[in-house]
One Martini backbone bead per residue (centre of mass of N, CA, C, O) as a GRO file, in nm:
protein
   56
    1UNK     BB    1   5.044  14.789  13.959
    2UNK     BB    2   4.800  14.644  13.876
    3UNK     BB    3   4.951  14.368  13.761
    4UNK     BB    4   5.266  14.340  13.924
    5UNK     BB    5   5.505  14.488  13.783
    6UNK     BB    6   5.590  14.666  13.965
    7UNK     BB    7   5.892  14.726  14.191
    8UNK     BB    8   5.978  15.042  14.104
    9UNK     BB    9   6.020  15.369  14.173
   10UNK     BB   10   6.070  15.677  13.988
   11UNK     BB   11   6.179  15.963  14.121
   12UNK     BB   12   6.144  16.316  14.288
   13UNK     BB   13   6.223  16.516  14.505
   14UNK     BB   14   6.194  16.842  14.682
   15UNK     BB   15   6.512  16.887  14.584
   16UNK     BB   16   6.551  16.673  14.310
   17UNK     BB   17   6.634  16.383  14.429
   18UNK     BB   18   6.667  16.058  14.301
   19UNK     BB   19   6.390  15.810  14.372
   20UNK     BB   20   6.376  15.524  14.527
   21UNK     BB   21   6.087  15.236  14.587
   22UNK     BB   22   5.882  15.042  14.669
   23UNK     BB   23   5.564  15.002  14.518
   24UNK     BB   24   5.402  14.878  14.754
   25UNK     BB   25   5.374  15.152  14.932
   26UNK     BB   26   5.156  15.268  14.747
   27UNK     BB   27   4.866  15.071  14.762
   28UNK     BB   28   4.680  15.224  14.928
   29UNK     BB   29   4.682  15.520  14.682
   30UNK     BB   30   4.536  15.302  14.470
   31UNK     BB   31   4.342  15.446  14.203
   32UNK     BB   32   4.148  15.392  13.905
   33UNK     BB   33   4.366  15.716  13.850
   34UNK     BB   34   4.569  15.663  14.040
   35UNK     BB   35   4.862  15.858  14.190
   36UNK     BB   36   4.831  16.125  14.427
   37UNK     BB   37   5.092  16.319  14.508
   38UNK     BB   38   5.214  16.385  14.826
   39UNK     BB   39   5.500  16.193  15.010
   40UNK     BB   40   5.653  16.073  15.335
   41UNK     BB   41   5.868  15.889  15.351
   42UNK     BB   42   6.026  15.637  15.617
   43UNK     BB   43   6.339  15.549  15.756
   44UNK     BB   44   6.587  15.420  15.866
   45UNK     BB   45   6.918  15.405  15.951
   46UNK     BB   46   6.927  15.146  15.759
   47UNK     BB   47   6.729  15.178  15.519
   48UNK     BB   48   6.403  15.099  15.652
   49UNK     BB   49   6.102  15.070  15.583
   50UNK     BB   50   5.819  15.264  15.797
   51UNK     BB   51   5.655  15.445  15.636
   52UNK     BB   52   5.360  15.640  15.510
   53UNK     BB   53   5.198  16.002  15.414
   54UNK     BB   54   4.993  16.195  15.285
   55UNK     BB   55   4.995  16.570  15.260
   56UNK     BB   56   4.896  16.620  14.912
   0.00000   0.00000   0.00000
């Protein structure tokens, strides 16, 4: 992410399944310790992504 070279996440949901989605939409809670937390991104109906949201 600092250099620009990630394109995609590649994580696990709080249910097990595993989730990709473009690492930009993490840039706003990137710090130079990293990223952390638990967060909750939302798709629409079409699976285009509408928001994200840091919970924990």
């Amino acid at each position: 992410m600092y250099q620009g070279v990630a394109q995609y996440v590649y994580t696990r949901s709080v249910d097990g399944r595993s989730v990709q989605f473009p690492a930009k939409i993490l840039q706003p809670f990137l710090l130079k310790s990293g990223i952390k937390g638990m967060f909750r991104i939302t798709f629409n109906d079409q699976g285009k992504y509408q928001g994200i949201e840091k919970v924990s």
